[in-house]
Biopython code that builds the backbone (N, CA, C, O; Angstrom):
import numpy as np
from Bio.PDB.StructureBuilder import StructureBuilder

atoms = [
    (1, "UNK", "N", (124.627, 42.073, -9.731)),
    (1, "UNK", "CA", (124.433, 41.497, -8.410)),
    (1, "UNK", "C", (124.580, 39.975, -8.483)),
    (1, "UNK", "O", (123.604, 39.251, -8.683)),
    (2, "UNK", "N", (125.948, 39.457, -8.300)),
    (2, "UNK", "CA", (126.128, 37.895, -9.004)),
    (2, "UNK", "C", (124.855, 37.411, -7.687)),
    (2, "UNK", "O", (123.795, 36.865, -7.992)),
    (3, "UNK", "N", (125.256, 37.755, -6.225)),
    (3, "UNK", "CA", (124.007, 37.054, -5.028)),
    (3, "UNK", "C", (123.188, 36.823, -5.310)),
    (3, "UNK", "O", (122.739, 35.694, -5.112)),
    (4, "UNK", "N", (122.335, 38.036, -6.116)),
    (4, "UNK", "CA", (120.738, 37.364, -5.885)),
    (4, "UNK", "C", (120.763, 36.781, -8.034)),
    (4, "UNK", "O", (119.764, 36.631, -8.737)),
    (5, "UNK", "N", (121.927, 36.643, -8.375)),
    (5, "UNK", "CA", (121.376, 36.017, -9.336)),
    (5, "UNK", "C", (121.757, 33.845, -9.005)),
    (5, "UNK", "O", (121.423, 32.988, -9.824)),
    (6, "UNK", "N", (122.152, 33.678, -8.261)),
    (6, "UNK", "CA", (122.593, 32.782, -7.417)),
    (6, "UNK", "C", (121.498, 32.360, -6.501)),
    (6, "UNK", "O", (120.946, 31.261, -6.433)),
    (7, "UNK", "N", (121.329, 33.241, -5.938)),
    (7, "UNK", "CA", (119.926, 33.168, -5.317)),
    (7, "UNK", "C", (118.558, 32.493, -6.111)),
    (7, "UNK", "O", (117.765, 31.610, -5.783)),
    (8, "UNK", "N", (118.694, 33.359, -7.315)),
    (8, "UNK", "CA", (117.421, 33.129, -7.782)),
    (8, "UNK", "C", (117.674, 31.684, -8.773)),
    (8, "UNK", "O", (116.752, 31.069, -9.310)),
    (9, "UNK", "N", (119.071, 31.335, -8.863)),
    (9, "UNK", "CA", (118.845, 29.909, -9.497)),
    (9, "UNK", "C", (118.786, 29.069, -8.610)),
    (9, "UNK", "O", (118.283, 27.988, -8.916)),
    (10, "UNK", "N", (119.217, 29.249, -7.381)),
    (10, "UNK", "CA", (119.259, 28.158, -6.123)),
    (10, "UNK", "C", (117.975, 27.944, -6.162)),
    (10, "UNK", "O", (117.526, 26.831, -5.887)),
    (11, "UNK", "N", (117.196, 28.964, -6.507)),
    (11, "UNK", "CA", (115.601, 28.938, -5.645)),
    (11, "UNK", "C", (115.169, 28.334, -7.000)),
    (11, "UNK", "O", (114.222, 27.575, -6.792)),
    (12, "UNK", "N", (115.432, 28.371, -8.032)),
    (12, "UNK", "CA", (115.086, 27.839, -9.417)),
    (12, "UNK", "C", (115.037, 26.201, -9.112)),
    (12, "UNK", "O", (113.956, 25.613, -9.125)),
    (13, "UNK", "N", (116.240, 25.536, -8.847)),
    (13, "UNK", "CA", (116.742, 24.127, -8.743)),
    (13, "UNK", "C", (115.935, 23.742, -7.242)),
    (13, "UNK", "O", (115.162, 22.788, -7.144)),
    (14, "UNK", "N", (116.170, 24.387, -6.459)),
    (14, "UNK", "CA", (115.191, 23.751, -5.004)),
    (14, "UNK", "C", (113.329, 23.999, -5.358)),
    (14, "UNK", "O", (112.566, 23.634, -4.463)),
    (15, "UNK", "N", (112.772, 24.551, -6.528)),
    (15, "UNK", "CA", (111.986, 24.341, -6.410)),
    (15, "UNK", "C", (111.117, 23.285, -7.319)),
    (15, "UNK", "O", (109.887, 23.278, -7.354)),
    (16, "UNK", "N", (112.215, 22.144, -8.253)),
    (16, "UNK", "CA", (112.402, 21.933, -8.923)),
    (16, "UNK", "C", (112.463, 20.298, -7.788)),
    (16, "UNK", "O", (111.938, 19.187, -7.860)),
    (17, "UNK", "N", (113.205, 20.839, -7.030)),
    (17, "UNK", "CA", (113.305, 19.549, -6.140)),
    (17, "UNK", "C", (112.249, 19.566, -5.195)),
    (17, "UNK", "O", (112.135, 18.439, -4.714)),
    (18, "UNK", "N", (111.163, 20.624, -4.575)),
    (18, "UNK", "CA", (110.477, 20.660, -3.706)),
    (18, "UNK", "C", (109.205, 19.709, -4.602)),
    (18, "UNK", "O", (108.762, 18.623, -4.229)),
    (19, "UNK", "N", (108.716, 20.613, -6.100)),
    (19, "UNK", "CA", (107.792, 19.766, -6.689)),
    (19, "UNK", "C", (108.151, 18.433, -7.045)),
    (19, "UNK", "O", (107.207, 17.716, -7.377)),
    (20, "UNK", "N", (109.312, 17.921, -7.056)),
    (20, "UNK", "CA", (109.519, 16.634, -7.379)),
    (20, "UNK", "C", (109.085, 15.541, -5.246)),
    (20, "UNK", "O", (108.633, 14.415, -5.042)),
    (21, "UNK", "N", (109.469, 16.492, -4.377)),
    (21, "UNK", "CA", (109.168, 16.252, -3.613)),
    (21, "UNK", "C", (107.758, 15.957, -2.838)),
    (21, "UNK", "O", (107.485, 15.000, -2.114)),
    (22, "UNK", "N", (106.867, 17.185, -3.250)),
    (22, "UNK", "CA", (105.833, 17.067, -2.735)),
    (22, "UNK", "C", (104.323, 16.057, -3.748)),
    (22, "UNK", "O", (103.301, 15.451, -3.425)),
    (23, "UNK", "N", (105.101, 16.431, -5.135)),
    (23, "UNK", "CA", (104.191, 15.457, -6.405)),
    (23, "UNK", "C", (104.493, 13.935, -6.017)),
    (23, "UNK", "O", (103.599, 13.178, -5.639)),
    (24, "UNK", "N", (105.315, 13.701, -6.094)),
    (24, "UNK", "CA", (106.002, 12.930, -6.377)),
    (24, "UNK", "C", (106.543, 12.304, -7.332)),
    (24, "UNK", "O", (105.993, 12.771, -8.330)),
    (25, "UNK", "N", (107.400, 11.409, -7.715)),
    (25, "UNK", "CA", (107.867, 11.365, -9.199)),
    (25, "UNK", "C", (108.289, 9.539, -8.614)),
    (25, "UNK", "O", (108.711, 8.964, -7.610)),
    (26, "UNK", "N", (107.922, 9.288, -9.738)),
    (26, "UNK", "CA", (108.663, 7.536, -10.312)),
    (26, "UNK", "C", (108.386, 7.277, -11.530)),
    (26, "UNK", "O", (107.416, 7.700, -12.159)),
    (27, "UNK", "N", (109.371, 6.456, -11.968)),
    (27, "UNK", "CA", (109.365, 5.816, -14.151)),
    (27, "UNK", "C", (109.377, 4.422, -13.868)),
    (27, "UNK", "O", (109.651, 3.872, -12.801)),
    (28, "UNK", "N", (108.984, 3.824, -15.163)),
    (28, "UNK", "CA", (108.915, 2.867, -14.847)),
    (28, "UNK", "C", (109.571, 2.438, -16.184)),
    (28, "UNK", "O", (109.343, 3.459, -16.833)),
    (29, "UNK", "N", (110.261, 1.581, -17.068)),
    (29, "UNK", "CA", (110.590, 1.136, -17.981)),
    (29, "UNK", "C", (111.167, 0.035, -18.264)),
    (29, "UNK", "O", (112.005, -0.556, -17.584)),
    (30, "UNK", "N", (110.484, -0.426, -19.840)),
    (30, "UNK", "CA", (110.823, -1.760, -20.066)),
    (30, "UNK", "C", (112.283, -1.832, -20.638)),
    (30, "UNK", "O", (112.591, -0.933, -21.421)),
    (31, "UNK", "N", (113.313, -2.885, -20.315)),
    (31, "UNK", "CA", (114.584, -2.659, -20.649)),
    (31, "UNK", "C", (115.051, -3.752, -21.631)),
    (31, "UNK", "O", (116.094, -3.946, -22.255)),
    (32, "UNK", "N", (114.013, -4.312, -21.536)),
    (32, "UNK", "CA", (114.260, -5.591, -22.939)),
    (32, "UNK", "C", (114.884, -5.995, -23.167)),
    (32, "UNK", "O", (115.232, -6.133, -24.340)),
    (33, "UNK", "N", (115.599, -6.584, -21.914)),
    (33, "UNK", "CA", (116.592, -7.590, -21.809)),
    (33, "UNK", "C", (116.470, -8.750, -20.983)),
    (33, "UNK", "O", (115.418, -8.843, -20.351)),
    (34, "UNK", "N", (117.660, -10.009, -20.804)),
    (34, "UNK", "CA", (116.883, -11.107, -19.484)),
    (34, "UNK", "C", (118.004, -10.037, -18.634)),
    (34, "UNK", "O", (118.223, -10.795, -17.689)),
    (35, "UNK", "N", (118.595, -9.179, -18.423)),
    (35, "UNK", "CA", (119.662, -8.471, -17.653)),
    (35, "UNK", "C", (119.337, -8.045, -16.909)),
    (35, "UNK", "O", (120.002, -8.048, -15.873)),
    (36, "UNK", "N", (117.925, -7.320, -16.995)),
    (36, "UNK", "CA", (117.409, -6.198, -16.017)),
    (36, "UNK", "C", (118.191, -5.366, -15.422)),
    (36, "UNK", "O", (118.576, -5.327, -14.253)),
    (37, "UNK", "N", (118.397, -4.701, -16.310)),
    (37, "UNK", "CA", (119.442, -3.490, -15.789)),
    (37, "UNK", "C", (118.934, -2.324, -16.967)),
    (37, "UNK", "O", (118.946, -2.507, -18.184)),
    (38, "UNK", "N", (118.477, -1.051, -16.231)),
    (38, "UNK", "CA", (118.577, 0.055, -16.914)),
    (38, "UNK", "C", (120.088, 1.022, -16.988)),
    (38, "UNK", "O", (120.870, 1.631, -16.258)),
    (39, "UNK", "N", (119.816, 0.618, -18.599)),
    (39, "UNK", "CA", (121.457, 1.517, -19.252)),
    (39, "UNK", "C", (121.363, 3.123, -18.560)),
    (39, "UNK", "O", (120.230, 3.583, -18.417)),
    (40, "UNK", "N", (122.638, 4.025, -18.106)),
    (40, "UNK", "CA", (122.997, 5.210, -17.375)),
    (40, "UNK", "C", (122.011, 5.952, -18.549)),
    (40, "UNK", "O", (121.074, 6.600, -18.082)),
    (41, "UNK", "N", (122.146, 5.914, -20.107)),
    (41, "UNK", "CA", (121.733, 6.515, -20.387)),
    (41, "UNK", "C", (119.861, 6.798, -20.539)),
    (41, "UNK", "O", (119.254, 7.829, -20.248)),
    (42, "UNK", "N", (119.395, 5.724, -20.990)),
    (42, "UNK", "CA", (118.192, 5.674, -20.762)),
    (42, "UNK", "C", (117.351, 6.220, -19.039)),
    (42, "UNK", "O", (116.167, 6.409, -18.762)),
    (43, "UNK", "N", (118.610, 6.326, -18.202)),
    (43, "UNK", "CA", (117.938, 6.366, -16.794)),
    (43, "UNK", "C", (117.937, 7.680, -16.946)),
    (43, "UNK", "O", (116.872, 8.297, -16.903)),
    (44, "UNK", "N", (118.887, 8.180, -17.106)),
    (44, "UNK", "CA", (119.371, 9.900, -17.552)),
    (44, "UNK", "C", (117.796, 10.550, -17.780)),
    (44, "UNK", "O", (117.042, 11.089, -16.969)),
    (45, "UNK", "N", (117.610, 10.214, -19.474)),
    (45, "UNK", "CA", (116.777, 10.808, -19.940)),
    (45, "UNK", "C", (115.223, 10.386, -19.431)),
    (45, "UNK", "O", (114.369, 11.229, -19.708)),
    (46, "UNK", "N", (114.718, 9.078, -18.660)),
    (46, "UNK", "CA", (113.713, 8.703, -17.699)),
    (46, "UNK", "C", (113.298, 9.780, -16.879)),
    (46, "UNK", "O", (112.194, 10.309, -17.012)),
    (47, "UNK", "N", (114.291, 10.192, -15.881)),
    (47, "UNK", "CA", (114.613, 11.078, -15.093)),
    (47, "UNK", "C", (114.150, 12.470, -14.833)),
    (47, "UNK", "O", (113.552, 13.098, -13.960)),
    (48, "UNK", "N", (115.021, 12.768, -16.658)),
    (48, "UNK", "CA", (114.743, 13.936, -16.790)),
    (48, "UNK", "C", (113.214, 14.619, -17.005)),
    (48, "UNK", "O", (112.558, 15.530, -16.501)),
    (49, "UNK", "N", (113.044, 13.531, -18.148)),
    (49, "UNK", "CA", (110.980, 13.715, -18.451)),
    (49, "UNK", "C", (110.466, 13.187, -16.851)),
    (49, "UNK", "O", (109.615, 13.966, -16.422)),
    (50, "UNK", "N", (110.638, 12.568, -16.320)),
    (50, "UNK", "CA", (109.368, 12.917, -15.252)),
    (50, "UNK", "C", (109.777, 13.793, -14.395)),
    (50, "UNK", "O", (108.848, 14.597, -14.316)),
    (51, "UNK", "N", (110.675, 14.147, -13.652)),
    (51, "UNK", "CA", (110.998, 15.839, -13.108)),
    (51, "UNK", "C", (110.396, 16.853, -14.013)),
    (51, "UNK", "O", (109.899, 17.825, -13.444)),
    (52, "UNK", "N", (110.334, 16.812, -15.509)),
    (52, "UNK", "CA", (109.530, 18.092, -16.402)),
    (52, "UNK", "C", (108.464, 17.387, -15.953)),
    (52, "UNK", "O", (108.109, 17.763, -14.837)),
    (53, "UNK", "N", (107.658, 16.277, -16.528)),
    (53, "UNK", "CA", (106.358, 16.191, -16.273)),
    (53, "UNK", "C", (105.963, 16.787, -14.667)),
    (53, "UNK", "O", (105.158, 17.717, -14.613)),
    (54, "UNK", "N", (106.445, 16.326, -13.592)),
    (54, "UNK", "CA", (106.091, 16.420, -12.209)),
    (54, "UNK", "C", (106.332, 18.236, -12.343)),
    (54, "UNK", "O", (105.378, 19.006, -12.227)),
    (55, "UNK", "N", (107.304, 18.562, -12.519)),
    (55, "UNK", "CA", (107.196, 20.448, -11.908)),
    (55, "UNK", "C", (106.649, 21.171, -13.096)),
    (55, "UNK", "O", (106.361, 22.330, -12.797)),
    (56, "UNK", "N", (106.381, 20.835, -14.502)),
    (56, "UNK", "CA", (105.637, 21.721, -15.179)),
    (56, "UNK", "C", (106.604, 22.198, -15.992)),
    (56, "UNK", "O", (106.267, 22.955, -16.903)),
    (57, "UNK", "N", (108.040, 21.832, -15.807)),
    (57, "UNK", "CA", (109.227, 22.637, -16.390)),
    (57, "UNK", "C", (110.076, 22.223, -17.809)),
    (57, "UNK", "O", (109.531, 21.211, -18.250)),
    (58, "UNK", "N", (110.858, 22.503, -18.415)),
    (58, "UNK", "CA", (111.515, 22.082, -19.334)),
    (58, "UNK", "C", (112.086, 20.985, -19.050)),
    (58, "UNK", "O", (112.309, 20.786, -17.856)),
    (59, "UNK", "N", (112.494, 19.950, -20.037)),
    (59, "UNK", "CA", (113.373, 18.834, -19.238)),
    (59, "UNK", "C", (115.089, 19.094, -18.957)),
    (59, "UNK", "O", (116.000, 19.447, -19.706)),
    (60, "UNK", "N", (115.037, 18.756, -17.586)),
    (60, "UNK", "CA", (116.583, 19.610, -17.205)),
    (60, "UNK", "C", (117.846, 18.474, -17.757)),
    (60, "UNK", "O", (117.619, 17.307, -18.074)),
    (61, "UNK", "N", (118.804, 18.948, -17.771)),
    (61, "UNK", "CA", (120.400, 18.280, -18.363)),
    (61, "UNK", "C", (120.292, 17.403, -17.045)),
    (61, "UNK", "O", (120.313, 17.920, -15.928)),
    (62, "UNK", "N", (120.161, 15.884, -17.281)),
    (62, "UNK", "CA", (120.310, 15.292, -15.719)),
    (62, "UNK", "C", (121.791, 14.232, -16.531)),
    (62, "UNK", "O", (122.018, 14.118, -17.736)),
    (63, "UNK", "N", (122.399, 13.742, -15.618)),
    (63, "UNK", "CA", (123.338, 12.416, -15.589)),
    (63, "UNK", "C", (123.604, 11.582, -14.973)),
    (63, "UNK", "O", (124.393, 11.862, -14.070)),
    (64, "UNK", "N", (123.178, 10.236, -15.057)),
    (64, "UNK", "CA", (123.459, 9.323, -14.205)),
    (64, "UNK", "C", (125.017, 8.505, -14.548)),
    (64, "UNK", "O", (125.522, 8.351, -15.660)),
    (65, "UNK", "N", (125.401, 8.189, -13.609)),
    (65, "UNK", "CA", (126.705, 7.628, -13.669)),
    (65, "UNK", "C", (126.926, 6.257, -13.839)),
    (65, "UNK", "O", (128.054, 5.786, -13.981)),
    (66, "UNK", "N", (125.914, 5.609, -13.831)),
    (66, "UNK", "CA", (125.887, 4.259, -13.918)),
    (66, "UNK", "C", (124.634, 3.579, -14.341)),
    (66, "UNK", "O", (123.564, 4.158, -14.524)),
    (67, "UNK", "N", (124.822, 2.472, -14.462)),
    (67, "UNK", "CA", (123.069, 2.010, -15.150)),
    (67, "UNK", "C", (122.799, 1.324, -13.531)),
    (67, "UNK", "O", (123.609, 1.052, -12.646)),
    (68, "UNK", "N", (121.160, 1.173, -13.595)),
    (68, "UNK", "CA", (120.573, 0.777, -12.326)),
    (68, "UNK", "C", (119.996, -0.659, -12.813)),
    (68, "UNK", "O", (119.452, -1.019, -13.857)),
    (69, "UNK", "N", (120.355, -1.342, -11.582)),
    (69, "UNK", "CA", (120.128, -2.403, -11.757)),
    (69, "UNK", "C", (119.233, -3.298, -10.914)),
    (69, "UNK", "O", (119.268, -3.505, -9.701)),
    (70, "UNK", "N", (118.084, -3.976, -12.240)),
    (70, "UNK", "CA", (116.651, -4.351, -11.797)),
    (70, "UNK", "C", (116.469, -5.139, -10.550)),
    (70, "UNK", "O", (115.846, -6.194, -10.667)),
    (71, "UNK", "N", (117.081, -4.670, -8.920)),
    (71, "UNK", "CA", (116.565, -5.370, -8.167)),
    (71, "UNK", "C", (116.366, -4.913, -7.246)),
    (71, "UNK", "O", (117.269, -4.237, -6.753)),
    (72, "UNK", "N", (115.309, -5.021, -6.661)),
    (72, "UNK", "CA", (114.630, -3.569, -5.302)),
    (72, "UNK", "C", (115.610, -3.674, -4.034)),
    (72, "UNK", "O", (116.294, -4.434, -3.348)),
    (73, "UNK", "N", (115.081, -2.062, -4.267)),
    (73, "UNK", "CA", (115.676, -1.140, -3.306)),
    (73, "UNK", "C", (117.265, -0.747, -3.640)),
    (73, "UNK", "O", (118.162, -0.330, -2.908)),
    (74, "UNK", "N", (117.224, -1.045, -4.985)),
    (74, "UNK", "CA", (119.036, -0.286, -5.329)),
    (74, "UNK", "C", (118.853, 0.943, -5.737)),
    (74, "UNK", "O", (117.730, 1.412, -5.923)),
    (75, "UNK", "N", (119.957, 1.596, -5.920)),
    (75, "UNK", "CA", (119.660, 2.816, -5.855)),
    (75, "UNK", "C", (121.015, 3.658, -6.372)),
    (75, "UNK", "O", (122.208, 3.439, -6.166)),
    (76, "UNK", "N", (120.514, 4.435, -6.930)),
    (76, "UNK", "CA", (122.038, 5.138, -7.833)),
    (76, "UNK", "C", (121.691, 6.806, -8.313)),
    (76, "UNK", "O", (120.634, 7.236, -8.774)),
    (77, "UNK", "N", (122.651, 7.369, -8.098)),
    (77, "UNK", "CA", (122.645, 9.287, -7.619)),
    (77, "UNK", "C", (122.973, 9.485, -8.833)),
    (77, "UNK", "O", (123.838, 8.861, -9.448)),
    (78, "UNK", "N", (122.096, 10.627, -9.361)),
    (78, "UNK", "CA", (122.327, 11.195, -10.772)),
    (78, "UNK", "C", (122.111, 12.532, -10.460)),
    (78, "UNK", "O", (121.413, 12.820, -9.487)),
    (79, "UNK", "N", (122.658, 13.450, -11.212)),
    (79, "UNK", "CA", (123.234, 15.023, -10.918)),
    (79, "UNK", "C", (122.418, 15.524, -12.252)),
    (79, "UNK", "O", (122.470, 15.139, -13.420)),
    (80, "UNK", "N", (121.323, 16.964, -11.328)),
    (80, "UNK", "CA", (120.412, 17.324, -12.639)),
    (80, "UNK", "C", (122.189, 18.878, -12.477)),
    (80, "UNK", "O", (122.947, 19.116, -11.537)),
    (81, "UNK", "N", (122.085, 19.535, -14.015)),
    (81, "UNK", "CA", (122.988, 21.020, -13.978)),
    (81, "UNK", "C", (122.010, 21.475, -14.667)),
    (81, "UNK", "O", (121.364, 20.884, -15.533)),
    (82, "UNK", "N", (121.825, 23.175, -14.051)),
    (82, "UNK", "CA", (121.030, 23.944, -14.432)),
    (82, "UNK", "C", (122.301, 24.828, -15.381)),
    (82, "UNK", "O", (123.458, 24.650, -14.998)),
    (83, "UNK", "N", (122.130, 25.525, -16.288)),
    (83, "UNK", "CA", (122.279, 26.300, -17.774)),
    (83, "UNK", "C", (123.592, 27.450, -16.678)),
    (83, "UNK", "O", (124.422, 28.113, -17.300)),
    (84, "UNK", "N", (123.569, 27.484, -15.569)),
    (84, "UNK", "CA", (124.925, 28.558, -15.083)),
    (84, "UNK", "C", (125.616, 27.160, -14.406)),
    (84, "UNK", "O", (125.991, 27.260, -13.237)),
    (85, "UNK", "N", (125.721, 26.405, -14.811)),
    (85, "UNK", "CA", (126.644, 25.109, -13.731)),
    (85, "UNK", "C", (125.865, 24.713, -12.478)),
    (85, "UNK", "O", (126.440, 23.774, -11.927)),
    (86, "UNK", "N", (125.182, 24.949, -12.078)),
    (86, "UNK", "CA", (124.876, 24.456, -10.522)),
    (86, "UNK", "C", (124.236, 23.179, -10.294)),
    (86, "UNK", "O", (124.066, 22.609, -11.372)),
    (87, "UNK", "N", (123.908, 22.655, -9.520)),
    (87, "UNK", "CA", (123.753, 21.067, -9.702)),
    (87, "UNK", "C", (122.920, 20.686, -8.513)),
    (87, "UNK", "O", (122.942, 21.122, -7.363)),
    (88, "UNK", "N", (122.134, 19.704, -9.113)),
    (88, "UNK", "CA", (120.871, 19.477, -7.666)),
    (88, "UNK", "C", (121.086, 17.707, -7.905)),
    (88, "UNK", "O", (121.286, 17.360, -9.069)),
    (89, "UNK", "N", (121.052, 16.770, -6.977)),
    (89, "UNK", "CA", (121.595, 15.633, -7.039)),
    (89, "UNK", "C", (120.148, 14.823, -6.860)),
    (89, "UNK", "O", (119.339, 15.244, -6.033)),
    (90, "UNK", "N", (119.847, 13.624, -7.682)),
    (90, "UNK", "CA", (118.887, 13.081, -7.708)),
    (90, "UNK", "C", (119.090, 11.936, -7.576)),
    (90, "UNK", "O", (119.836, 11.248, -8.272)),
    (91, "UNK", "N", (118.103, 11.417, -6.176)),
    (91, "UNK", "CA", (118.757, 9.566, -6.433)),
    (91, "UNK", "C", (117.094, 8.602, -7.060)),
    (91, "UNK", "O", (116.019, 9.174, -6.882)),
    (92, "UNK", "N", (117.108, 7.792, -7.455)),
    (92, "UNK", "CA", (116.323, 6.853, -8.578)),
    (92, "UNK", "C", (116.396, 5.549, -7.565)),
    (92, "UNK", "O", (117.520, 5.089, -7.366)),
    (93, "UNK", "N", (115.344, 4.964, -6.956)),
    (93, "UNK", "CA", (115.401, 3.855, -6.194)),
    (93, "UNK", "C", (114.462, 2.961, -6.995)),
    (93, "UNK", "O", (113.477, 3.453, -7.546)),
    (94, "UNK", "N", (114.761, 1.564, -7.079)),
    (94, "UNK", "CA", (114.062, 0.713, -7.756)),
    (94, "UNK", "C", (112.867, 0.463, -6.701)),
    (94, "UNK", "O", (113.152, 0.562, -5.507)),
    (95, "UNK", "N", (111.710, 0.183, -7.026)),
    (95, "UNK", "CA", (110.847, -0.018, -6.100)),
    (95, "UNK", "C", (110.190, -1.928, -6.270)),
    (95, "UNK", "O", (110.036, -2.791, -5.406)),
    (96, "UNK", "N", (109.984, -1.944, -7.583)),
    (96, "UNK", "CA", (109.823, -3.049, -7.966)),
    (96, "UNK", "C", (110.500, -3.525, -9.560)),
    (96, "UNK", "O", (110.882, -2.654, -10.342)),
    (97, "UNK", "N", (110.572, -4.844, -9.865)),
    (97, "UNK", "CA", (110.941, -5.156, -10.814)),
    (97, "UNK", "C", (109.889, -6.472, -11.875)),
    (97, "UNK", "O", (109.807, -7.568, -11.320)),
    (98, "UNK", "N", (109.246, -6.366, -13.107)),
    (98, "UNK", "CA", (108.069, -6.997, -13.143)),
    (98, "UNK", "C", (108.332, -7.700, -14.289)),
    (98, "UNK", "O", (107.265, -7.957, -14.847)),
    (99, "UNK", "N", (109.394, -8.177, -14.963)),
    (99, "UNK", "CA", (109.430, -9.414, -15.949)),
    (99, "UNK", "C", (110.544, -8.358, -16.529)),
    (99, "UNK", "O", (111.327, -8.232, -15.588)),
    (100, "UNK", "N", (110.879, -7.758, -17.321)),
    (100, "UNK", "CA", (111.418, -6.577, -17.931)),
    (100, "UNK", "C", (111.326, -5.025, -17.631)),
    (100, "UNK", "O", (111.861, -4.020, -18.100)),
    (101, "UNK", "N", (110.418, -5.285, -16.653)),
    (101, "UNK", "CA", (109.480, -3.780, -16.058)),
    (101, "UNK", "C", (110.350, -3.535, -15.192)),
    (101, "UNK", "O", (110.295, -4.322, -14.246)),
    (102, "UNK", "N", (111.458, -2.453, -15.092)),
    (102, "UNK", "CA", (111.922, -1.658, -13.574)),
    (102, "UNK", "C", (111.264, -0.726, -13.239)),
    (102, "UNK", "O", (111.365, 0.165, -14.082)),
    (103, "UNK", "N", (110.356, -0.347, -12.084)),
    (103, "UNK", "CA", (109.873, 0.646, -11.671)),
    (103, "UNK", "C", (110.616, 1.301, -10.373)),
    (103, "UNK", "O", (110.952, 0.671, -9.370)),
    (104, "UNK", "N", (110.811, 2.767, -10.613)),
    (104, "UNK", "CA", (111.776, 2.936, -9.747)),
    (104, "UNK", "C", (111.318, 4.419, -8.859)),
    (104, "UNK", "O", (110.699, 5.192, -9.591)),
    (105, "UNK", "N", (111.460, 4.784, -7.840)),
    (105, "UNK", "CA", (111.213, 6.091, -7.670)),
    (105, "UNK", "C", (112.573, 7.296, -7.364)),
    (105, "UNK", "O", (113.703, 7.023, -6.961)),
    (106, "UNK", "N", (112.022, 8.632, -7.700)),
    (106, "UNK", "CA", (113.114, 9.700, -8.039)),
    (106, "UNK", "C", (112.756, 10.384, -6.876)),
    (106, "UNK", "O", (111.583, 10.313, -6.509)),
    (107, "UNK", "N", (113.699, 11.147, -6.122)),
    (107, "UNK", "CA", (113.908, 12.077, -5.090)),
    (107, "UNK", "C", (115.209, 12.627, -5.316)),
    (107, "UNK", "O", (116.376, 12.299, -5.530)),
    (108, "UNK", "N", (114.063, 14.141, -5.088)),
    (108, "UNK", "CA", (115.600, 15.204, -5.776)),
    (108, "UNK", "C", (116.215, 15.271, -4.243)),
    (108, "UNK", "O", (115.792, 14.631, -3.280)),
    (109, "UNK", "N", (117.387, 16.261, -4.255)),
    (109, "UNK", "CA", (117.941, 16.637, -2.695)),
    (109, "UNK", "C", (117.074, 17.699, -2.290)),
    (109, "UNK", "O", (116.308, 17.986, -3.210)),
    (110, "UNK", "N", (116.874, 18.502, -1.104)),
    (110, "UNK", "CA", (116.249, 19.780, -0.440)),
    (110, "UNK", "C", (117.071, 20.760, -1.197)),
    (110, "UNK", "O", (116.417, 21.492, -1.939)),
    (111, "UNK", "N", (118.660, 20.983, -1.173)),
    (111, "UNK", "CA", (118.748, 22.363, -1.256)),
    (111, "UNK", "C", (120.366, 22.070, -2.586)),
    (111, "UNK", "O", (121.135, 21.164, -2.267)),
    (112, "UNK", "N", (120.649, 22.777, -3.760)),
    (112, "UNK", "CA", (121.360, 23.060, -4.701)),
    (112, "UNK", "C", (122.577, 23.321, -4.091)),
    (112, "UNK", "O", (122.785, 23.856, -3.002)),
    (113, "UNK", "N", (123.721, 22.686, -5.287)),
    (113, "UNK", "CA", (124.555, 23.116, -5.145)),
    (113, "UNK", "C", (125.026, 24.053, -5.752)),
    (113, "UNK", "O", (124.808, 23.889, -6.952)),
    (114, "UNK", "N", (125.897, 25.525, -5.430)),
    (114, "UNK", "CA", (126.312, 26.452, -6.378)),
    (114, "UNK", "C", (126.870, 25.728, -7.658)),
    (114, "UNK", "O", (127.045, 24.527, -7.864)),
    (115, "UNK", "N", (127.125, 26.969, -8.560)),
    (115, "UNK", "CA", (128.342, 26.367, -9.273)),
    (115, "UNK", "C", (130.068, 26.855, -9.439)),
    (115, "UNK", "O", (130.355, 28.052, -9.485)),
    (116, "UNK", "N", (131.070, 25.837, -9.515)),
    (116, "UNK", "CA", (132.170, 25.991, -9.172)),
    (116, "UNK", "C", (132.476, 27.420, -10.164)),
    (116, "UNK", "O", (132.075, 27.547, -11.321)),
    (117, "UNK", "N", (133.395, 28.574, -9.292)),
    (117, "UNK", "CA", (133.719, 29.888, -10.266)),
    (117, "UNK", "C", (134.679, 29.154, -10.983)),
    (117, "UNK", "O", (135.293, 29.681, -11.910)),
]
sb = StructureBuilder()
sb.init_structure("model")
sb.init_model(0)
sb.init_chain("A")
sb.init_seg("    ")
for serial, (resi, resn, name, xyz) in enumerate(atoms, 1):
    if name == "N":
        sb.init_residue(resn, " ", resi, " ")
    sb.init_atom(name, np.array(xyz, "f"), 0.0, 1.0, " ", f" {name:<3s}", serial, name[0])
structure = sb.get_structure()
């Protein structure tokens, strides 16, 4: 029954985004530079541990596409893929920035995307 196995990862990844929704989730990290800019990769794996910490879950495959850069209210979309391809899109907003400190907050999307056959 490919539907309800589709189903049941949609409902896997949206609930994944509901607890990131209703907990809430933000990181905060020092980037130890005068640049203030968090590298794609370090944001990646930020990301990923507080979505596990916030829903209770494993830490998911996330990717950010770019590094974020230390100055409020920027903001840059990183794509979590769940283990059959499907993809739930996460954006990372800087909230504040505190000498080396970016603190930023994470909001997943409401609802998954399949994955391409």
């Amino acid at each position: 029954m490919p539907i309800a196995r589709l189903t049941a990862v949609t409902w896997s990844l949206s609930a994944v985004a509901v607890g990131a929704l209703l907990v809430g989730c933000s990181g905060s990290v020092s980037v130890g530079n005068s640049e203030s800019k968090l590298s794609k990769d370090k944001l990646s794996a930020t990301v990923a541990k507080k979505l596990a910490e916030t829903t209770g879950q494993p830490e998911p495959d996330v990717t950010c596409p770019e590094d974020l850069a230390g100055k409020v209210g920027t903001k840059t979309r990183c794509t979590l893929t769940a283990g059959d391809g499907s993809t739930l899109g996460v954006t990372a907003t800087v909230t504040s920035v505190e000498g080396d400190q970016i603190n930023f907050d994470i909001k997943a999307d409401d609802t998954a995307s399949p994955a391409a056959n």
